[in-house]
TIZA-870680 format. One record per residue (C-alpha): residue number from 1; residue in one letter; x, z, y. Coordinates in Angstrom, 3 decimals, decimal comma. Each point is the difference from the previous one (the first is absolute). Layout:
BEGIN
num / residu / X / Z / Y
NUM / A / X / Z / Y
...
END
This chain:
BEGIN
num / residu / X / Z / Y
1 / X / 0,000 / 0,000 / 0,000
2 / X / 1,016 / -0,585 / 3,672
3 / X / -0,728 / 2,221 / 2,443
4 / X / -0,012 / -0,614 / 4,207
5 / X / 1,152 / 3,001 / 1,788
6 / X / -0,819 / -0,683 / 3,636
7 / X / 1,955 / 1,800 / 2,695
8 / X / -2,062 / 2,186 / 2,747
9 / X / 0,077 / -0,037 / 4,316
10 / X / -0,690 / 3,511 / 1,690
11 / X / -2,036 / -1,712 / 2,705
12 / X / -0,010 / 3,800 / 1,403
13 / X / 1,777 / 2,558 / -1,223
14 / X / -0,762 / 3,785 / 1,364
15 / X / 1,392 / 3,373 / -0,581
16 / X / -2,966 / 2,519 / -0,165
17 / X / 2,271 / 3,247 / -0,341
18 / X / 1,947 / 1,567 / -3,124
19 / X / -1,478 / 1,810 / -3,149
20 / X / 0,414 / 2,959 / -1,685
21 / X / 1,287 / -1,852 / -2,496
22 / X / 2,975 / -1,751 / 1,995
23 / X / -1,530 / -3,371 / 0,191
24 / X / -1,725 / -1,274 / 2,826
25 / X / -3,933 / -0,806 / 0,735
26 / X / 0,506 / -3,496 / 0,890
27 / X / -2,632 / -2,696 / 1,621
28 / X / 0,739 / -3,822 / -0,993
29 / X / -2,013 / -3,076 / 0,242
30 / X / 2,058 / -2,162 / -2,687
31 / X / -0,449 / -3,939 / -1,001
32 / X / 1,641 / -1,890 / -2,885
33 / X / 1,572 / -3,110 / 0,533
34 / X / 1,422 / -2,679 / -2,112
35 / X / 3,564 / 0,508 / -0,793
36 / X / 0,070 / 1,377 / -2,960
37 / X / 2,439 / 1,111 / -3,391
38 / X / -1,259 / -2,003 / -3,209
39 / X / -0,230 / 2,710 / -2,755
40 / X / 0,249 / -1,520 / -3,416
41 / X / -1,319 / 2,441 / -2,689
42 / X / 0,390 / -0,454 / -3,995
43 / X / -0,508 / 2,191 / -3,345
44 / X / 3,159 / 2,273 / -0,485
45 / X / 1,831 / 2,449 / 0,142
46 / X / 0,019 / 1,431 / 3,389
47 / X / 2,803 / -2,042 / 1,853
48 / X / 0,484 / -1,324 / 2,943
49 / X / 1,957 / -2,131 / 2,447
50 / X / -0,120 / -1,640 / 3,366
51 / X / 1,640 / -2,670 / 1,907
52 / X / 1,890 / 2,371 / 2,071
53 / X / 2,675 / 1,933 / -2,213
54 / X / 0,314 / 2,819 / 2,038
55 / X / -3,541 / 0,881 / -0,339
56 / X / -0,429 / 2,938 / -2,520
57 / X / -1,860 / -1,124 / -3,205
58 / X / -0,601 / 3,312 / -1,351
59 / X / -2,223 / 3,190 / 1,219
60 / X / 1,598 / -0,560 / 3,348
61 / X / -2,404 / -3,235 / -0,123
62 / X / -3,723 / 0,475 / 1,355
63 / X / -1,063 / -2,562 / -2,135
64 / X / 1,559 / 2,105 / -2,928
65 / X / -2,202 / 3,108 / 1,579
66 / X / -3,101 / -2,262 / 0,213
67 / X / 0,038 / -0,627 / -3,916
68 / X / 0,644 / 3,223 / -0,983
69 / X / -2,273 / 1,361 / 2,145
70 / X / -2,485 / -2,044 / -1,382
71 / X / 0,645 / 1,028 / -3,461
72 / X / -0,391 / 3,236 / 0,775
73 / X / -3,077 / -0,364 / 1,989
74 / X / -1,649 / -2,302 / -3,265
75 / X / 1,739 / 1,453 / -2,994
76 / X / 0,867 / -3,420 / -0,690
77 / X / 3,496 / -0,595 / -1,567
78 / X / 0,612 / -3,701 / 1,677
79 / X / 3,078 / -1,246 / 0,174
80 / X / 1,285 / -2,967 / 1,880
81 / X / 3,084 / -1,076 / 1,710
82 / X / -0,115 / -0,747 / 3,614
83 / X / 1,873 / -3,127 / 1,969
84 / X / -0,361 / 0,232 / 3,908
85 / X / 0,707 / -3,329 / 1,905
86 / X / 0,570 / 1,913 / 3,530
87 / X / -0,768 / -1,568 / 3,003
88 / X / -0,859 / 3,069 / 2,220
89 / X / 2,271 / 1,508 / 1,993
90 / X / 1,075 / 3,480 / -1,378
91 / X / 0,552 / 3,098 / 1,663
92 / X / -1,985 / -2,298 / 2,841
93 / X / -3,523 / 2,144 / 1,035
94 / X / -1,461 / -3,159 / -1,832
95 / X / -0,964 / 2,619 / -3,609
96 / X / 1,538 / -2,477 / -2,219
97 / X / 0,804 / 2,655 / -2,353
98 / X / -3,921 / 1,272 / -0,010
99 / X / -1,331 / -3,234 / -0,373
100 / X / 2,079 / -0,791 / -3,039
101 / X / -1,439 / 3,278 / -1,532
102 / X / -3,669 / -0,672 / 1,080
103 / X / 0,691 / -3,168 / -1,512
104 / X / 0,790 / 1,260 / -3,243
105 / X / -2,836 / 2,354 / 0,371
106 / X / -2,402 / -2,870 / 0,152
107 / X / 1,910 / -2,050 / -2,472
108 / X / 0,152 / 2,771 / -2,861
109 / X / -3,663 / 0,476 / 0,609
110 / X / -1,080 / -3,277 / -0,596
111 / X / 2,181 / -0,850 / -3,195
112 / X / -1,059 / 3,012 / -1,756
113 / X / -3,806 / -0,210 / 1,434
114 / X / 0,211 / 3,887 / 0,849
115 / X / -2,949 / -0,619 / 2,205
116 / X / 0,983 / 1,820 / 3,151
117 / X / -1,199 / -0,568 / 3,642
118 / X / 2,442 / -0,670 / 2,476
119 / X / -0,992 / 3,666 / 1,196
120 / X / 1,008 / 1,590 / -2,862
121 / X / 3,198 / -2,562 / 0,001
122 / X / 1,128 / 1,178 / 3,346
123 / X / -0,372 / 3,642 / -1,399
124 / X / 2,409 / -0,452 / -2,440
125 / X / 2,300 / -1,578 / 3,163
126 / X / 0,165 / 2,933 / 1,828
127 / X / 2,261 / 1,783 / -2,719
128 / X / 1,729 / -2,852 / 0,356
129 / X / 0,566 / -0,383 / 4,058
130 / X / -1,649 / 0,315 / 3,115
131 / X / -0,839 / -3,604 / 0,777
132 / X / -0,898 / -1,245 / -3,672
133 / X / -3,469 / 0,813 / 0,411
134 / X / -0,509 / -2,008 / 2,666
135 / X / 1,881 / -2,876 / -1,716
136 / X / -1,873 / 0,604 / -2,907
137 / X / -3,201 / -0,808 / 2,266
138 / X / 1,586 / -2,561 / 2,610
139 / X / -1,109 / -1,764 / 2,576
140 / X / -1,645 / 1,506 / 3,208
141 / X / 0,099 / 3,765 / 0,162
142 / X / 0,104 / 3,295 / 1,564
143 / X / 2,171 / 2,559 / -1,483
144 / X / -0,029 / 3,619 / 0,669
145 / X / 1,707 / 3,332 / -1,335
146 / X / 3,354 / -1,024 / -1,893
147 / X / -1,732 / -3,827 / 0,027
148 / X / -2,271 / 1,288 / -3,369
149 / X / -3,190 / -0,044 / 2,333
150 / X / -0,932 / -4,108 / 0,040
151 / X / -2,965 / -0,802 / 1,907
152 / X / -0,312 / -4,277 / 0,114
153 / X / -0,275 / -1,641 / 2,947
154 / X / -1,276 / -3,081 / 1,414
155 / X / 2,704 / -2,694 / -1,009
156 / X / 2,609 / -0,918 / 2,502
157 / X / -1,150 / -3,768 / 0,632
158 / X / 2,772 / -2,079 / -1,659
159 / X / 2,389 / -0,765 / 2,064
160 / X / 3,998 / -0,747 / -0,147
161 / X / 2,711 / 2,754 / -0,266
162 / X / 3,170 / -0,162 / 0,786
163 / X / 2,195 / 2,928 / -1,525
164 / X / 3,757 / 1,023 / 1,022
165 / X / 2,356 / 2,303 / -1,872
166 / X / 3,034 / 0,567 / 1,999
167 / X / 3,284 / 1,269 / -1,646
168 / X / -0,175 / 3,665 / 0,251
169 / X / -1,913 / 2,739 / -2,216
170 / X / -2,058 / 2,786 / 1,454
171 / X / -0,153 / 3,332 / -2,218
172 / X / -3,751 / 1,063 / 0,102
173 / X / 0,892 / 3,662 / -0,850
174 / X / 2,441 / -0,359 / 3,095
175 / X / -3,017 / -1,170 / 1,877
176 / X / -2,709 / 1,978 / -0,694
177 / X / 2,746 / 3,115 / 0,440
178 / X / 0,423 / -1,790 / 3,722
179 / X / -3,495 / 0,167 / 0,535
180 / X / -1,486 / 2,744 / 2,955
181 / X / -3,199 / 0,210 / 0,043
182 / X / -0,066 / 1,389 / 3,660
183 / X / 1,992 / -3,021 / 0,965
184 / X / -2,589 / -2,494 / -1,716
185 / X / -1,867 / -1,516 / 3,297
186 / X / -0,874 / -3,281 / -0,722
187 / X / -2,163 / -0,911 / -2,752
188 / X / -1,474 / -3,159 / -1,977
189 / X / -4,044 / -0,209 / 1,213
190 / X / -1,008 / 0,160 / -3,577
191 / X / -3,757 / -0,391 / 0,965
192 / X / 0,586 / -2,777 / 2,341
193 / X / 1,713 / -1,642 / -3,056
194 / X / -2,393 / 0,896 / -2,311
195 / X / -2,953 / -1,764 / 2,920
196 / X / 1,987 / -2,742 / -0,034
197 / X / 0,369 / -1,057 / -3,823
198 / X / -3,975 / 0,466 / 0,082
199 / X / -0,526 / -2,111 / 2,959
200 / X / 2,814 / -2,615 / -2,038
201 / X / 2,070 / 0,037 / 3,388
202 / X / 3,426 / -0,819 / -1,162
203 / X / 1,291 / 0,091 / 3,511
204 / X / -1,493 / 3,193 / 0,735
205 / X / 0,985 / 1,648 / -3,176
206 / X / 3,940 / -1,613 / 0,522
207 / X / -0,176 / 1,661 / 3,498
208 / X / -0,900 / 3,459 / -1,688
209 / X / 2,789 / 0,015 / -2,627
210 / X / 2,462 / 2,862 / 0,765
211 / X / 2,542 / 2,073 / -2,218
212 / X / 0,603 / 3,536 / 1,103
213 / X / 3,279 / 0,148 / -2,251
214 / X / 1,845 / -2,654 / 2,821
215 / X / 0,187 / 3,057 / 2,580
216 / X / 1,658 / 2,157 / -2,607
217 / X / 2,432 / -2,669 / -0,435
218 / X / 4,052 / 0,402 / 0,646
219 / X / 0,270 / -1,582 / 3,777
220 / X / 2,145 / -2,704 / -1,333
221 / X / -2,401 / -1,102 / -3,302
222 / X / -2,933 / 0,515 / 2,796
223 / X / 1,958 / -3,116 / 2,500
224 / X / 0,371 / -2,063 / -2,887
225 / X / -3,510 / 0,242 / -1,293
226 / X / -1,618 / -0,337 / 3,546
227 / X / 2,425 / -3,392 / 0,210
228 / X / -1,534 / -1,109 / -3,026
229 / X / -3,691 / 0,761 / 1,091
230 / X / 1,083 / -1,925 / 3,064
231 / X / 0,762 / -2,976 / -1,288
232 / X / -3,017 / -0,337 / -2,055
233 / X / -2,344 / 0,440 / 3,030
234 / X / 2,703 / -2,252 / 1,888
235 / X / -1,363 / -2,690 / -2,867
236 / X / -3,635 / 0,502 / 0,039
237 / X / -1,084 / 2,980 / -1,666
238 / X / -2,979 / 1,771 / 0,406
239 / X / 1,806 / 3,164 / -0,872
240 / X / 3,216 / 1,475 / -1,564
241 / X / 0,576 / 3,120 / -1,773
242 / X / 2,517 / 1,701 / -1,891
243 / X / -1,550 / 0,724 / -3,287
244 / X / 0,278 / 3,143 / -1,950
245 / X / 3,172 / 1,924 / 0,631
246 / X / 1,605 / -3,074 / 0,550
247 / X / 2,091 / -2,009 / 0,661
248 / X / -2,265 / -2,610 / -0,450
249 / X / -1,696 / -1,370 / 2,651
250 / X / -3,104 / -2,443 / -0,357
251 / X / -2,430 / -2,374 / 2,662
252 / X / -2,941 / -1,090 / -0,423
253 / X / -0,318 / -3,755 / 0,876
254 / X / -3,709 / -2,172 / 0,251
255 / X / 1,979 / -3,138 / -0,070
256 / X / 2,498 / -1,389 / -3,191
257 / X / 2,578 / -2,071 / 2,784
258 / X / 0,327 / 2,598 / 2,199
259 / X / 0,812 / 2,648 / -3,419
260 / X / 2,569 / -2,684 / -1,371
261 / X / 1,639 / -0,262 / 3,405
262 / X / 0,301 / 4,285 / -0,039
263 / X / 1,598 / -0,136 / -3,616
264 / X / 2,384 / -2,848 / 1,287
265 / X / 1,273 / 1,442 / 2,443
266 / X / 0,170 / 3,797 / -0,986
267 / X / 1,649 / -1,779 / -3,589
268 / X / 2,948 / -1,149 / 2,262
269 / X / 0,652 / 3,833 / 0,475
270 / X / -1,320 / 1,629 / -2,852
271 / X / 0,140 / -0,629 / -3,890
272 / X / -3,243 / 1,716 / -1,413
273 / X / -2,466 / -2,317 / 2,381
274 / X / -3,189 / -0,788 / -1,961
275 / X / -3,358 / -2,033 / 0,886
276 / X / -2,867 / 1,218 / -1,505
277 / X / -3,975 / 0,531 / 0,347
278 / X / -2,258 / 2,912 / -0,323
279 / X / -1,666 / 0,665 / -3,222
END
């Protein structure tokens, strides 16, 4: 079986406060999009590998989580091996590593006809990670708590997406540990966002999209996102954002030329430049 495992967009992205627990209650209104890993799953023995070798292939591996999470959920011994053809970014904001474990998720569910709803799928994801539940579900949502809580949303009318990795990592422990809550003082409009997909405004919604985590960014990694969001809008975009905690940044584009034209031209800078659509 082949498996899609479709990378997500924070459209917004807000920090609500921190938990008793040491997480924090977070707000997000998140959209899949089209790049995406190809997951290729077959009967086995419980291996796996990927097409980037430094990439752990053992419990290290959400995808290795997701199936024996789901064994344990179902009491169902499956095992397969796993091959993951990765086109997402990782370490990127972009969830590749939840999506390929939502995708195997969905994928052992349907080959062994366990019969469970994507709700009780994206149960099983959050022993798995924060943001598999919502990849488990996809496409237009609002995410609350740790990103368990899914409420769907009005789609985000299809539109093109430009997405830009530069070449530098961003710890999220570092960030979140950077994050004052005092100090937060501007904020996505989550309900104007959420007005917006149900009106289908895409250049309302683009205007709305905002990512608390780029004020809590290092001054230096905050100049070079900003110069990215910059040149997107510079291009045509209805809106830019950094998704996630970063480093990628994303626009939202109503036309295809004036997309191509952004990936050009931010390609002549930076390697990990992809043109996509929403899902």
């Amino acid at each position: 079986m082949q498996a899609q495992a479709f990378a997500k967009l924070n459209l917004t992205l807000d920090i609500l406060g921190k938990r008793e627990d040491g997480y924090h209650d977070l707000q997000m209104v998140m959209q899949s999009i089209a790049l995406a890993d190809t997951l290729t799953i077959t009967p086995g023995e419980g291996r796996m590998d990927t097409s980037l070798s430094y990439l752990p292939s053992d419990d290290r591996n959400l995808a290795q989580l997701a199936a024996a999470a789901f064994r344990a959920a179902t009491g169902l011994e499956v095992r397969v091996d796993i091959t993951i053809d990765k086109r997402i970014p990782v370490c990127a904001g972009l969830a590749g590593g939840s999506s390929d474990a939502a995708a195997v998720l969905r994928a052992l569910n349907e080959c062994t006809n366990a019969g469970l709803t994507p709700e009780q799928l994206a149960k099983i994801g959050e022993q798995v990670g924060s943001d598999v539940p919502y990849c488990v579900m996809g496409g237009t949502a609002l995410a609350e708590g740790r990103g368990e809580r899914l409420t769907p949303l009005p789609p985000l009318p299809a539109c093109h997406v430009v997405v830009c990795k530069p070449p530098f990592p961003i710890s999220t422990p570092q960030l979140f540990a950077r994050v004052d809550m005092k100090k937060i003082v501007r904020r996505p409009d989550t309900a104007g966002m959420i007005a917006a997909l149900e009106a289908a405004d895409l250049a309302g919604a683009a205007r709305r999209m905002y990512n608390v985590f780029e004020d809590v960014l290092e001054p230096r990694r905050r100049v070079q996102i900003d110069e990215i969001k910059a040149r997107l809008i510079d291009c045509g975009a209805l809106g830019a954002c950094m998704t996630g905690s970063g480093p990628t940044v994303f626009g939202l584009f109503d036309g295809e030329a004036a997309a191509r034209l952004a990936a050009q031209r931010l390609g002549e800078q930076y390697r990990e430049v992809f043109l996509t659509q929403t899902v």
